[in-house]
C-alpha positions as CSV (number, residue, x, y, z in Angstrom):
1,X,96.8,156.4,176.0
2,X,97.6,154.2,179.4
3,X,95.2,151.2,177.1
4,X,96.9,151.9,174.1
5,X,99.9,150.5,176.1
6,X,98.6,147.1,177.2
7,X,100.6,144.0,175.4
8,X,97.3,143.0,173.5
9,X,96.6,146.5,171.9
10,X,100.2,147.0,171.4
11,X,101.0,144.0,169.4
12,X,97.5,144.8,167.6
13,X,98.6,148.8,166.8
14,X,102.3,148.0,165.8
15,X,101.4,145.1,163.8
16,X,99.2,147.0,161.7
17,X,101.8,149.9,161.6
18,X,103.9,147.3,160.6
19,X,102.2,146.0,157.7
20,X,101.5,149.6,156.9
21,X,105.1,150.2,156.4
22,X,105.9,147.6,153.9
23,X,106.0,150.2,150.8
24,X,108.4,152.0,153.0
25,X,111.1,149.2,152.5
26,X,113.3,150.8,149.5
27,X,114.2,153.6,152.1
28,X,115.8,151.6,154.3
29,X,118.2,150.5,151.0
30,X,118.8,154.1,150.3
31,X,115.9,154.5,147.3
32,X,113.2,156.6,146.8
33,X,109.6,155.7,147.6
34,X,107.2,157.3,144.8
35,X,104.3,159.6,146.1
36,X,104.5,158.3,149.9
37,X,102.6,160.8,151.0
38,X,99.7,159.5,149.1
39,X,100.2,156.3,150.3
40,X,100.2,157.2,153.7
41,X,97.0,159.0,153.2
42,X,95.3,156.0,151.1
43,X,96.6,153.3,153.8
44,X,95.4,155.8,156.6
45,X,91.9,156.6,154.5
46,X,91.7,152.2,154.1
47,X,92.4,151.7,157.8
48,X,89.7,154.1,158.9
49,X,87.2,152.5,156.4
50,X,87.6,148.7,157.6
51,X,87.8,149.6,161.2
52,X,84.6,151.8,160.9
53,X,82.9,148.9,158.6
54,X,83.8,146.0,161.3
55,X,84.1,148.5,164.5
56,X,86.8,146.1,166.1
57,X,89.9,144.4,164.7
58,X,89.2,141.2,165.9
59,X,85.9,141.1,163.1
60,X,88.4,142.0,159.9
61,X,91.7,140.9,161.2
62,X,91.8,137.5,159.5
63,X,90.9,138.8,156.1
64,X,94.7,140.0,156.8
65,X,95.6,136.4,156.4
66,X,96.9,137.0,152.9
67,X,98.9,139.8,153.3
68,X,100.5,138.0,156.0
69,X,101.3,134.8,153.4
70,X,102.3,137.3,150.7
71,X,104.8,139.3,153.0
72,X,107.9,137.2,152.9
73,X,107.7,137.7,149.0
74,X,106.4,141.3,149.0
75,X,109.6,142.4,150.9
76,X,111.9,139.8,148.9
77,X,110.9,141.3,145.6
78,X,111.4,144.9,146.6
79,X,114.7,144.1,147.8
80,X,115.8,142.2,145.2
81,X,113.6,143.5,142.2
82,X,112.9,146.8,143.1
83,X,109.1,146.3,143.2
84,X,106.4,144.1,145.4
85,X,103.6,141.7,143.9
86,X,102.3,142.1,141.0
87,X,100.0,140.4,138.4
88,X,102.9,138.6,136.5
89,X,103.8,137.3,140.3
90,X,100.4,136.1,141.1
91,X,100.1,134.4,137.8
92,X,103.1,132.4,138.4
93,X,102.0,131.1,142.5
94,X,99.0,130.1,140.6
95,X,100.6,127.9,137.6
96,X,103.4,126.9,139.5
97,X,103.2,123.3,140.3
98,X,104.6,122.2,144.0
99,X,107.4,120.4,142.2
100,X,108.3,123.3,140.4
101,X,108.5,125.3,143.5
102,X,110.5,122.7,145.1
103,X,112.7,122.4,141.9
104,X,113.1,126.5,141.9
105,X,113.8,127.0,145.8
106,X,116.4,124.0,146.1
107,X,117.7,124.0,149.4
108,X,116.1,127.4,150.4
109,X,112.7,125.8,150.7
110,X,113.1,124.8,154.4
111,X,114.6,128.8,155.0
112,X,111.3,129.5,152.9
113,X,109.1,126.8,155.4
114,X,110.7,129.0,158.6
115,X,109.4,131.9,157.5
116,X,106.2,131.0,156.7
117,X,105.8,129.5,159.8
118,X,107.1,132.2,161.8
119,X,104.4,134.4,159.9
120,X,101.7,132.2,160.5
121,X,102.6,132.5,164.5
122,X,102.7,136.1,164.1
123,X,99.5,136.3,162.6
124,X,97.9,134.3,164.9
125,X,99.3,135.8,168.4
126,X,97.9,139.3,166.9
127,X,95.0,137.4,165.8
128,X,94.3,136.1,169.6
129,X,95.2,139.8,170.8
130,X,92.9,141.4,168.4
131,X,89.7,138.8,170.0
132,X,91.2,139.4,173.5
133,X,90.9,143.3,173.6
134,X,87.9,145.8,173.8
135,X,89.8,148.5,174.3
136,X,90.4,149.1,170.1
137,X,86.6,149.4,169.6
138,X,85.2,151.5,167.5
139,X,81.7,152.9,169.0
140,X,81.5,157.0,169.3
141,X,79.5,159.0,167.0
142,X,82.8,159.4,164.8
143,X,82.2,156.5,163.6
144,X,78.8,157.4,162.2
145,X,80.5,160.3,160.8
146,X,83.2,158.8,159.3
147,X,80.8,156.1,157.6
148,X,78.8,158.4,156.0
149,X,81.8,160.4,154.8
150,X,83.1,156.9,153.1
151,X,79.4,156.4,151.7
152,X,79.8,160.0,149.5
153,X,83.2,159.3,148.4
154,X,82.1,155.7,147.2
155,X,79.2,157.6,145.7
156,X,81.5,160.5,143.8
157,X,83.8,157.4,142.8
158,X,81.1,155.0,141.4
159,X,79.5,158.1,139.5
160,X,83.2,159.1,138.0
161,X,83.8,155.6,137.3
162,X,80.2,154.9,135.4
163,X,79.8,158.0,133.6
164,X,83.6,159.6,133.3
165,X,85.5,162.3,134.8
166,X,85.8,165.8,132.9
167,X,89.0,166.6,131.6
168,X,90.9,169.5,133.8
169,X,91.4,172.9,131.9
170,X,94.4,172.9,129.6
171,X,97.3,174.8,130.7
172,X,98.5,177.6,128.3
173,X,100.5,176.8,125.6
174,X,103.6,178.4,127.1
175,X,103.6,176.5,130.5
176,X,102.7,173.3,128.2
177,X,106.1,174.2,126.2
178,X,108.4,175.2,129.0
179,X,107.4,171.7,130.7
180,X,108.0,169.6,128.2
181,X,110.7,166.6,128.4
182,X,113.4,166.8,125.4
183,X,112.4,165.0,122.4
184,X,113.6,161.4,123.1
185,X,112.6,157.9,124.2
186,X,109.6,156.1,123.9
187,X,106.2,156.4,123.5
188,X,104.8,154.3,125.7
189,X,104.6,156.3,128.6
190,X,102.3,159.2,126.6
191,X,100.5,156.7,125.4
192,X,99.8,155.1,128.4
193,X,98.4,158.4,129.7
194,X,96.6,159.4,127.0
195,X,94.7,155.4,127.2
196,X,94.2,156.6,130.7
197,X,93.0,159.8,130.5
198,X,90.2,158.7,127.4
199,X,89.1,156.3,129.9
200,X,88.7,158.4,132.5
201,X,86.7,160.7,130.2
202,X,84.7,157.8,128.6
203,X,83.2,156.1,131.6
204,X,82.5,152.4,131.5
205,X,78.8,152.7,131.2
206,X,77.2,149.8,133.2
207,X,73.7,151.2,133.5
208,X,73.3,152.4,130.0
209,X,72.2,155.9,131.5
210,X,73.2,159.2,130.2
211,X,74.5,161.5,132.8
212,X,77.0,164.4,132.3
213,X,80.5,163.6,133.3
214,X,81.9,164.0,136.9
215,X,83.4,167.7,136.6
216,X,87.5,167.6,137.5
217,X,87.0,169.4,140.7
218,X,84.9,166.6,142.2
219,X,87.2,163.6,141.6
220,X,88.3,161.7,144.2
221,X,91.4,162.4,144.9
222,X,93.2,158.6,144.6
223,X,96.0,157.4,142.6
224,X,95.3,153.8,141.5
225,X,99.1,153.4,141.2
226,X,99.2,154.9,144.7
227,X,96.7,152.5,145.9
228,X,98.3,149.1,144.2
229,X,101.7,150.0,146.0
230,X,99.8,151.0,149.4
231,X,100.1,148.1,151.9
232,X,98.2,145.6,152.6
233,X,95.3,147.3,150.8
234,X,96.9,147.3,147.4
235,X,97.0,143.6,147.7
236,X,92.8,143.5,146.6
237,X,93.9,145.9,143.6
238,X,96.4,143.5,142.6
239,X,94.3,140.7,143.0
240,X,91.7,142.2,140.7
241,X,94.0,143.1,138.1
242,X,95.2,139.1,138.3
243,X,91.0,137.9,138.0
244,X,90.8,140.8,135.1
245,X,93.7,139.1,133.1
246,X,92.8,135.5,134.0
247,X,89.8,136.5,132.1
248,X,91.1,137.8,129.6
249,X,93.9,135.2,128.6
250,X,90.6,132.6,129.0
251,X,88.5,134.3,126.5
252,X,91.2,134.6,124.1
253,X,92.3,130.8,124.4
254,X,88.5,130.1,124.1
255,X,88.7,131.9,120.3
256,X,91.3,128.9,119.3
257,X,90.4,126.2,121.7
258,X,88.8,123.9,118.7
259,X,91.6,125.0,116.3
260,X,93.9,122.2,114.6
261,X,96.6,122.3,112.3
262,X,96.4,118.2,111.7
263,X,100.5,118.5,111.2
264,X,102.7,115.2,111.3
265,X,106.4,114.8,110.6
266,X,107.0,113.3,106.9
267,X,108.6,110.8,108.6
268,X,107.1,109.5,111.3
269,X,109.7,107.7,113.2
270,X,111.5,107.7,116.8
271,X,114.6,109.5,116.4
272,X,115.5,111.8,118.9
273,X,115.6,115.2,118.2
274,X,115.7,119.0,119.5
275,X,114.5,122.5,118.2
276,X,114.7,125.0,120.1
277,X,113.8,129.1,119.4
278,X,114.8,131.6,121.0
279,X,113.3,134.9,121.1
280,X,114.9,137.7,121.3
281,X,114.0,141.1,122.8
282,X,114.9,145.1,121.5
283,X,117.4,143.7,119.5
284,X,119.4,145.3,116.4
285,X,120.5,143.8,113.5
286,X,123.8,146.2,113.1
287,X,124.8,146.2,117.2
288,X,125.7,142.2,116.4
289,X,129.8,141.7,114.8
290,X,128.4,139.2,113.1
291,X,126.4,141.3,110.9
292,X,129.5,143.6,110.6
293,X,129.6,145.9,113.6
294,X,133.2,147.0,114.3
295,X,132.7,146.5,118.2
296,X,133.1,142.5,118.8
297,X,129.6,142.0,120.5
298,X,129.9,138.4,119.5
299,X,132.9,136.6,120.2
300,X,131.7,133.6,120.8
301,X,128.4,133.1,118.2
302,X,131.4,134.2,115.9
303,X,133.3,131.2,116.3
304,X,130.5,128.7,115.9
305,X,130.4,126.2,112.9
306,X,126.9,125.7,111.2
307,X,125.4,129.0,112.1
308,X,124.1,130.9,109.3
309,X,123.0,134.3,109.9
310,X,120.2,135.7,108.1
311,X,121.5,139.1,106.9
312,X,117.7,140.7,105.6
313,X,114.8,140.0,108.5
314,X,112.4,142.7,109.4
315,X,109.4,142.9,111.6
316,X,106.2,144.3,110.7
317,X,105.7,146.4,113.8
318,X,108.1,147.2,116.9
319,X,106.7,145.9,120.0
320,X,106.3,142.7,121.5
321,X,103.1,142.2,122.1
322,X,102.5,142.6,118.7
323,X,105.6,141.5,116.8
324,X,106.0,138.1,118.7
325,X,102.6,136.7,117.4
326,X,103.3,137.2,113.4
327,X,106.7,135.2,114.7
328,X,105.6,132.3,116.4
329,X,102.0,131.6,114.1
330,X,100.4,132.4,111.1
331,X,98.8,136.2,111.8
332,X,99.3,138.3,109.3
333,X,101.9,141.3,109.3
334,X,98.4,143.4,108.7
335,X,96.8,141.9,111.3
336,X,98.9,142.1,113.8
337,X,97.4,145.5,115.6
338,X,94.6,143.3,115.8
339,X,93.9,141.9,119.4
340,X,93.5,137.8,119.8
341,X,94.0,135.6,116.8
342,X,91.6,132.7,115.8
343,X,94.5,130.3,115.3
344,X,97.4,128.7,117.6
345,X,100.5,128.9,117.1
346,X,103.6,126.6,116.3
347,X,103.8,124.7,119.3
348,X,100.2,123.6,118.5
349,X,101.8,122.1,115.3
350,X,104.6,120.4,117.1
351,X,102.4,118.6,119.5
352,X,100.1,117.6,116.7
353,X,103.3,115.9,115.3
354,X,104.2,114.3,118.6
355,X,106.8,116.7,120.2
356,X,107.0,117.7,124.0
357,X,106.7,121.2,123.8
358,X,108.0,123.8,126.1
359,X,107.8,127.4,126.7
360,X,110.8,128.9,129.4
361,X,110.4,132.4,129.5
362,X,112.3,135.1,131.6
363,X,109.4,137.4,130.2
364,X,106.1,138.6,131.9
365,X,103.2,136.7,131.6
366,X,100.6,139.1,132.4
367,X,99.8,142.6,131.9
368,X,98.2,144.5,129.0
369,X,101.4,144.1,127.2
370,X,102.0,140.7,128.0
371,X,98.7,138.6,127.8
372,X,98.9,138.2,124.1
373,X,101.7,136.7,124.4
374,X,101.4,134.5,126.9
375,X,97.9,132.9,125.7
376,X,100.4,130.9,122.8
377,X,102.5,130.3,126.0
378,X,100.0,128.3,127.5
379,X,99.9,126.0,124.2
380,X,102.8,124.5,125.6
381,X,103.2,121.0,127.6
382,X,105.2,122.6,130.4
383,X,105.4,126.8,131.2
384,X,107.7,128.2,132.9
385,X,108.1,132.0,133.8
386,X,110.9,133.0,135.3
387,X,111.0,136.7,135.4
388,X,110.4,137.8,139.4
389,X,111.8,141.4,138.2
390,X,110.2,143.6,135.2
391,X,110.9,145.2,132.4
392,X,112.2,148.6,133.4
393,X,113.7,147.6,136.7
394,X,116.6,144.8,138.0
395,X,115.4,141.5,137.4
396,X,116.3,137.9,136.6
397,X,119.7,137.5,134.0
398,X,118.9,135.1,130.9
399,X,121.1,132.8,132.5
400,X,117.8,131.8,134.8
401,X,116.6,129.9,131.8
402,X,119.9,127.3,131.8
403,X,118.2,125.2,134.8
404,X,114.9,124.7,133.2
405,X,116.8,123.8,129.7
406,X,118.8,121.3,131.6
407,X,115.7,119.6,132.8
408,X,113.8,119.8,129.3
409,X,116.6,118.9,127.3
410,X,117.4,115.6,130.2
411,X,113.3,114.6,129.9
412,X,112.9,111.2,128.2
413,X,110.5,112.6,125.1
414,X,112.5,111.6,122.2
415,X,111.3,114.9,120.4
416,X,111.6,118.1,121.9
417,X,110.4,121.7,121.2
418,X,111.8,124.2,123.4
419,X,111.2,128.1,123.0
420,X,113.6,130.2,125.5
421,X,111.6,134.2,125.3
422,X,114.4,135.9,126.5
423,X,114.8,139.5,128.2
424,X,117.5,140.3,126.0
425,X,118.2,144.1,125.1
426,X,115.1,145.9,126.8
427,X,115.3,149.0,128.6
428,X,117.2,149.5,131.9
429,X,120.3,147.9,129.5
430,X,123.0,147.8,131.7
431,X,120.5,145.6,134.3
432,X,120.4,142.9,131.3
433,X,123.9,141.6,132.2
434,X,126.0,140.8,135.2
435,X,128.9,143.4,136.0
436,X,131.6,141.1,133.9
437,X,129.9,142.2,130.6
438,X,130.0,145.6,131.4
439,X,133.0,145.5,128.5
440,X,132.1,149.0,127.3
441,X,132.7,152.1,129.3
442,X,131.3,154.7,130.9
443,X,128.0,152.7,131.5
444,X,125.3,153.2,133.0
445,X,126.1,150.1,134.9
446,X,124.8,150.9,138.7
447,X,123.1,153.8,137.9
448,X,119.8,153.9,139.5
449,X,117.0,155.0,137.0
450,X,118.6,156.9,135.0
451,X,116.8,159.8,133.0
452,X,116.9,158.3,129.1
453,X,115.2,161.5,127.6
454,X,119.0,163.4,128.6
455,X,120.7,163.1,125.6
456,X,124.0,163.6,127.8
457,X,124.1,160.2,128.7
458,X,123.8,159.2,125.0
459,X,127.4,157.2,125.4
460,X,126.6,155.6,128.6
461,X,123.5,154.4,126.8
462,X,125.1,152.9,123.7
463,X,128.1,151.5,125.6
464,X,125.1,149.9,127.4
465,X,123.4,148.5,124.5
466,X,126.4,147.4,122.8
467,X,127.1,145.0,126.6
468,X,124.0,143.8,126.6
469,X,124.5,142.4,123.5
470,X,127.5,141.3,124.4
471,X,126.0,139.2,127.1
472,X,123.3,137.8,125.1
473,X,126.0,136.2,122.7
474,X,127.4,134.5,125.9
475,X,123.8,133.1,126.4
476,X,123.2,132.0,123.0
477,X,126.6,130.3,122.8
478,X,125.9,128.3,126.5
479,X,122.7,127.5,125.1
480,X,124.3,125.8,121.6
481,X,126.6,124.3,124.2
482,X,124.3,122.5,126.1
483,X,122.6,121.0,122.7
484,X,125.5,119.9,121.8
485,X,126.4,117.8,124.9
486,X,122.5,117.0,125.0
487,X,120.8,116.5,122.1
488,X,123.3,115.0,119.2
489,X,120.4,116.2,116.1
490,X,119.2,119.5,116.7
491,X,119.1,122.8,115.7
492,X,118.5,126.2,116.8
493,X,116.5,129.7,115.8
494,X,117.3,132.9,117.0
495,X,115.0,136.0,115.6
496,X,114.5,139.2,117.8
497,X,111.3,140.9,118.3
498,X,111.7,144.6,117.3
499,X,115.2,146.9,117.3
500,X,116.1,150.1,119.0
501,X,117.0,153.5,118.1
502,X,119.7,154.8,119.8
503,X,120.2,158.3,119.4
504,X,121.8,157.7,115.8
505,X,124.2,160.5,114.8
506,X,121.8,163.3,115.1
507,X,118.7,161.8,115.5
508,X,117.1,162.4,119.1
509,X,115.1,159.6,119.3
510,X,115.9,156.5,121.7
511,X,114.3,152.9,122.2
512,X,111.4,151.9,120.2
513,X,108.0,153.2,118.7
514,X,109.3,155.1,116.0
515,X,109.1,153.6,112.7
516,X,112.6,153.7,112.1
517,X,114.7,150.8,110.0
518,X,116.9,150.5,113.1
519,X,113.5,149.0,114.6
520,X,112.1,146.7,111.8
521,X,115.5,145.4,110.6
522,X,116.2,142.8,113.5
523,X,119.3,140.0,114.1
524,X,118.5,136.0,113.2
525,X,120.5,133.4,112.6
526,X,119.7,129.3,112.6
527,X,122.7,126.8,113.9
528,X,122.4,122.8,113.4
529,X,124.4,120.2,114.9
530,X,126.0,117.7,112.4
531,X,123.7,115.0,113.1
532,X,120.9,117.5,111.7
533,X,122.6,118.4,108.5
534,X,123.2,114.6,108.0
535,X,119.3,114.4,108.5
536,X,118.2,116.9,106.4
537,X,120.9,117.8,104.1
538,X,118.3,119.6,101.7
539,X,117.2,122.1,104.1
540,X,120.9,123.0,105.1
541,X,121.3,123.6,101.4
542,X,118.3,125.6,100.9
543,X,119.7,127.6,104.4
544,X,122.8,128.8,102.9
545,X,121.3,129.6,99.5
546,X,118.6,132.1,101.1
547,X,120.8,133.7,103.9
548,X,120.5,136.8,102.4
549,X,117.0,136.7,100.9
550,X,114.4,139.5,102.0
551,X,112.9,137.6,105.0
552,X,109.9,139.0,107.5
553,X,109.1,137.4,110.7
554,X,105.8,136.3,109.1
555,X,107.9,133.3,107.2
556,X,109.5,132.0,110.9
557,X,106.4,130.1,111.5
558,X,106.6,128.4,108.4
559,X,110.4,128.1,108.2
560,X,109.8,126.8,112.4
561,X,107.8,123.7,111.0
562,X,109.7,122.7,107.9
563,X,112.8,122.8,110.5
564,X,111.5,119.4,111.9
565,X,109.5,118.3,108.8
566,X,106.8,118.6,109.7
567,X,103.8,119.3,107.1
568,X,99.9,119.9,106.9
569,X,97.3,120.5,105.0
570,X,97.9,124.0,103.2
571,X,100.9,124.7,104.1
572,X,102.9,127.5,102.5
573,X,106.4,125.8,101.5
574,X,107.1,128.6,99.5
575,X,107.4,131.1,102.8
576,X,109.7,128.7,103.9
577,X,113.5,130.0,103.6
578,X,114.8,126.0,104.2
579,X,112.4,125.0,101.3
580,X,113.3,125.1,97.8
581,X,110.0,126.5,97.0
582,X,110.8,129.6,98.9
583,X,109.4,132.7,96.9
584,X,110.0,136.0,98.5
585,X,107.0,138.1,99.2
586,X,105.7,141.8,100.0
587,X,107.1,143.1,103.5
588,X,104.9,145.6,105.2
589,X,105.7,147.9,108.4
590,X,103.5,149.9,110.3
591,X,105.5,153.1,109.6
592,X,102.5,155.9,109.4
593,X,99.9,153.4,108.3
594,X,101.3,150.2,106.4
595,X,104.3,150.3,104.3
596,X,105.9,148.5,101.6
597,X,109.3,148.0,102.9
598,X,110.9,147.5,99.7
599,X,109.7,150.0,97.8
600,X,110.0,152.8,100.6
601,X,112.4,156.0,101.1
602,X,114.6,156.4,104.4
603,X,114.5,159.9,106.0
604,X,116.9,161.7,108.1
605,X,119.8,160.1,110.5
606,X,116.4,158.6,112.2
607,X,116.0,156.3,109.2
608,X,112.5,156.8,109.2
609,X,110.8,154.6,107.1
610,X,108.7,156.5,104.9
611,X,106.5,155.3,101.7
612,X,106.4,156.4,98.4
613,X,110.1,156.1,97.3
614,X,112.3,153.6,96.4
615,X,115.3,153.1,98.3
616,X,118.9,154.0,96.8
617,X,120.9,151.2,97.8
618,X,119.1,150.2,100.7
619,X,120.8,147.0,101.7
620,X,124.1,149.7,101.4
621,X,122.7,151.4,104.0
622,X,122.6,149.3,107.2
């Protein structure tokens, strides 16, 4: 114990207990730390392996170099975003160009130089300690024993891994009943665990032998998720996950890499002009007062000249992964379960007609749900994500996109396309706005987590959903109002992604998933600055006269590129709602297999979309 004491073991020992109790961090702000007793066990279990692998610090103590880098950020994140590095994160240090960072950290970049440098000094006294001592050696029998013990657990592992793990015996159908959550909320979550478990069950099946699958008993007993958060361990896991996706988002550019459209503008001149999209996320069509909602959710939109909203979009399927690529290219409605698409997408089309192109987004880049996204992203002349939150948790406001629209709209390319893939309406609600928009009351404002399969809180949740949307007119109207100061000819798309259910009347579903028309019917509206109608007078025309026509995110792509008139070979004027060859055409949701929207029934206070029946007054019902 006396050696244990000396300054150089010391500094080693705390500094590694110190690293150790990074994940720890929310307690200090008064939150909960999820399974931390595995994590103590996995971090203990990870210490022990790498000091038995190397037998003294000083031989593994500089492959801590990263976690020391990535510490100042780990902590900042879980402070501010309630959650440390992830893939997303790692994505962005690697795209981020130095004069981005610089342009991002403003003056904090010298606070942001101190700490890195005070790291970097810390690393390297315990770095010297670690060479210095002898006393932290590692060179009994135990350490035989405990390297053997690592060998059959890596053994167990790899076999569970290769050839699957047997599923554990069902509980009885009682137990099942008496623990299961109210019928609510979305279905991610299952679905998630059910992907999980198949997998687990499945094997991976590298050697292309047949073995029977690892029975339940003998798995080893880690949780990856447990293992991602452990520190500075989890940091490998993250990294793999990052390689994993890079790979992933390279093979699916590599399917379209050769594609063209060959689009030019009709006229090829030098005018200046703007276009700029905006995507919108868990939006619904009948939360927005300008579609007729007696709450005023849009004060400001409201007062705008030349915006026309479109009164009769709907989205093949309700999630964004899927629903944003029919939007933003040409992939069928029926193809959009499909992973990866063979073509690009409109920005491809825009640069081909000699736009600057640009892709601000306060989304996620990567993840299983985000990489199918984020490979049109990349189409783009400059990418931006600004998202250092997530989805479910406190992150970034919209209003983090206004910077990088300044500087894109102030850039000296006389044509610009700018696409702003907002954060909009998604799940935690109440974290979607600043405290000023938190109009509606009670709230879930400042509640931590709160438990969305109680249907008690079903007027905290609405009054939610309603601010949120509340806030994202503010940041539609400051967005207009920059274009208007900026960019004399230009005009402006809004469409959102998917809807929501909101525990309507008695319906006890919530969020998204559910093939209901409070999903698939979504808000969209286009505004134009004078200089644009005097432009293209023809298409403002063509505007007004289809505002109400059945519309489906599949005819955005085309309506995108006739915006700034631009054409190519075989293009579909005709699914254009600015052209005056529009011609409506079938809309299909994935509502229990694929479903003629039109000619389809509505059940229950759900509005479940259902096929087989027409619909009695359907446009009488939203």
């Amino acid at each position: 114990m006396q050696a244990l004491l000396r300054p150089a073991n010391a500094l080693v020992l705390l500094t590694y207990l110190a690293l150790s109790a990074v994940p720890f961090v929310p307690l200090l702000l008064g939150k909960p730390v999820e399974g931390p007793w595995q994590i103590v066990g996995i971090e203990f279990t990870a210490w022990a392996a790498a000091w038995a692998l190397f037998r003294r610090p000083a031989y593994f103590h500089w492959l801590l170099l990263p976690a020391f880098l990535a510490l100042p950020t780990e902590i900042y994140l879980i402070v501010f975003y309630g959650q440390g590095i992830s893939t997303h994160h790692l994505g962005i240090i690697a795209e981020t160009s130095p004069k981005e960072s610089l342009e991002f950290l403003g003056q904090k970049v010298w606070l942001m130089l101190a700490v890195m440098i005070a790291v970097a000094a810390w690393w390297v006294l315990s770095f010297r300690a670690a060479r210095k001592t002898r006393d932290l050696d590692w060179n009994d029998a135990s350490r035989k024993l405990v390297l053997g013990m690592l060998a059959v657990l890596t053994a167990v592992a790899a076999y569970g891994w290769e050839f699957g793990v047997a599923p554990a015996k069902p509980a009885s159908a009682s137990v099942a009943a008496a623990s299961a959550p109210p019928a609510s909320g979305s279905d991610s979550e299952e679905e998630e665990e059910e992907e999980e478990a198949s997998a687990a069950s499945a094997g991976l099946d590298y050697t292309g032998w047949q073995l029977p699958a690892l029975p339940h008993w003998a798995k080893v007993p880690v949780d990856v998720d447990a293992f991602i958060n452990s520190w500075p361990f989890g940091l490998v896991a993250r990294g793999w996950d990052f390689y994993k996706e890079r790979r992933y988002l390279a093979d699916l550019d590599e399917r379209s890499r050769r594609f063209s459209f060959g689009a030019q503008q009709r006229e090829r001149d030098s005018v200046a002009e703007v276009v700029v999209v905006v995507l919108g996320e868990s939006s619904r069509y009948d939360r927005w007062s300008l579609n007729g909602y007696q709450r005023e959710t849009n004060p400001l939109l409201g007062k705008e000249a030349n915006l026309v909203t479109l009164s009769d979009v709907i989205t093949p399927v309700s999630a964004t992964r899927l629903s944003v690529p029919v939007i933003i290219s040409r992939k069928p409605a029926v193809q959009s379960l499909k992973d990866g698409f063979t073509e690009k997408s409109f920005i491809t089309a825009y640069k081909e007609a000699g736009f600057k192109t640009w892709w601000l987004s306060n989304q996620i880049s990567f993840g299983k749900f985000d990489t199918p996204v984020s490979v049109f992203a990349k189409e783009a002349n400059v990418v931006q994500f600004m998202n250092l939150g997530g989805f479910t948790n406190g992150s970034n406001f919209d209003q983090i996109l206004f910077d990088p629209l300044k500087i894109a709209l102030a850039d000296p390319a006389p044509k610009k396309l700018i696409v702003l893939h907002t954060l909009g309406s998604h799940w935690n609600y109440s974290q979607r706005h600043p405290q000023a928009f938190d109009k509606w009351q009670p709230s879930l404002y400042g509640v931590d987590k709160p438990v969305y399969t109680d249907l008690k809180i079903k007027p905290q949740l609405n009054n939610s959903y309603d601010n949120s949307i509340l806030y994202t007119d503010w940041f539609l109207a400051q967005t207009i109002g920059q274009l208007k100061v900026a960019a004399p000819m230009a005009a402006l798309l809004y469409v959102a992604d998917h809807g929501q259910t909101l525990y309507d009347n008695s319906c006890r579903l919530a969020f998204h998933g559910h093939n209901t028309q409070y999903e698939f019917h979504v808000p969209a509206f286009v505004w134009y600055s004078h200089q644009y109608q005097d432009r293209y007078p023809d298409k403002v025309q063509q505007l007004q006269r289809h505002r109400k026509a059945p519309l489906a995110t599949e005819n955005m792509f085309h309506t995108l590129l006739d915006l700034a008139d631009i054409r190519y070979p075989g293009d579909k004027l005709e699914w254009s709602f600015l052209s005056s060859q529009f011609k409506a055409h079938k809309r299909v949701v994935d509502s229990y297999g694929w479903t003629d929207y039109d000619n389809a029934s509505l059940k229950g206070d759900c509005r479940e979309i259902i096929a087989g029946k027409p619909k009695a007054s359907k446009r009488g019902k939203k």
